[in-house]
Steps between C-alpha positions, in 0.01 A plus 500: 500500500316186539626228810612267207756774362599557839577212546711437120667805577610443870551094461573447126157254531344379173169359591217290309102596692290239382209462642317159570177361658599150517747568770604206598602405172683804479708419824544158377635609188776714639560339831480141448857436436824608687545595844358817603348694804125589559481805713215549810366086413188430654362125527167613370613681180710211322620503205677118495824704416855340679606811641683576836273726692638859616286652789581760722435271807431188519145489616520263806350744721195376604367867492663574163181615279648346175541190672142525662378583116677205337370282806139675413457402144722186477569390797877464489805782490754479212879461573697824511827341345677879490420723775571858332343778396398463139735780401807380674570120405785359611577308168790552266430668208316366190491170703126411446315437162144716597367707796146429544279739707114503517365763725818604667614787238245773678685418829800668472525832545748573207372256201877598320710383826302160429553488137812595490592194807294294295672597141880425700389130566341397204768370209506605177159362316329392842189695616326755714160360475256773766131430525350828613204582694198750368419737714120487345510158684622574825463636811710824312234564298438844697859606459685702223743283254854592532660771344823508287619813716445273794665235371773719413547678865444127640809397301758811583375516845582104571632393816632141442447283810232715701176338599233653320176392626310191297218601298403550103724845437409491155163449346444478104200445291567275168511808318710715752750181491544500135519878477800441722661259302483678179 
């Protein structure tokens, strides 16, 4: 069973993959209008969305090394407008016409507690629009892509509110990703 079946079986999800190299177009295209939420912002990857950004801090700690990364390349921090972890927003359901993450998804350590937050905020006909990193082009490169029977103990093993320690807990390759999503 593929991640994408998992996840129509377990959350009902229809989903659309389409893949696109002019990316901000893309993002433009399906988060221009509305309110919605980008999840893990950074000032140095924007995509001139109006979103409300959801961080799990809000990186005013000098010693914070997203902060000292944003201050790095661009010399500035973006607002955290939520402070929350990225699967546990405190918004109402469907309340928000498109979630927008880019490079945030590998994060968490269950990618279906995410979706599934993500899928509860979003109203009917808005958006879950994820831009998702290549291992081939990372510092991952070494490491093994994901597997579904990961992703599957990841999910049933879940503990909702515990601290799991921040780094990439998945890694895909393009064609890992869309294997997934068949």
């Amino acid at each position: 069973m593929t991640v994408m079946n998992f996840m129509k079986k377990h959350l009902g999800l229809k989903m659309n993959i389409k893949i696109k190299f002019e990316v901000h177009s893309f993002v433009e295209k399906y988060c221009k209008n509305g309110e919605g939420i980008e999840i893990g912002g950074a000032a140095h990857n924007t995509f001139d969305i109006k979103a409300k950004n959801v961080d799990i801090c809000d990186h005013k700690n000098p010693e914070d090394v997203y902060r000292k990364e944003q201050l790095k390349l661009c010399n500035k921090v973006k607002p955290v407008d939520i402070i929350a972890s990225g699967d546990d927003i405190p918004l109402k359901d469907n309340s928000v016409d498109f979630v927008f993450s880019s490079h945030a998804i590998e994060h968490f350590y269950n990618l279906l507690s995410a979706i599934r937050e993500w899928i509860r905020i979003v109203k009917d006909g808005g958006y879950i629009v994820m831009l998702v990193p290549n291992k081939l082009y990372t510092f991952d490169l070494e490491r093994d892509c994901i597997s579904i029977d990961e992703f599957k103990m990841r999910d049933k093993n879940y503990e909702r509110g515990k601290i799991y320690p921040d780094m990439h807990h998945s890694v895909w390759t393009l064609e890992s990703f869309l294997e997934f999503a068949k």
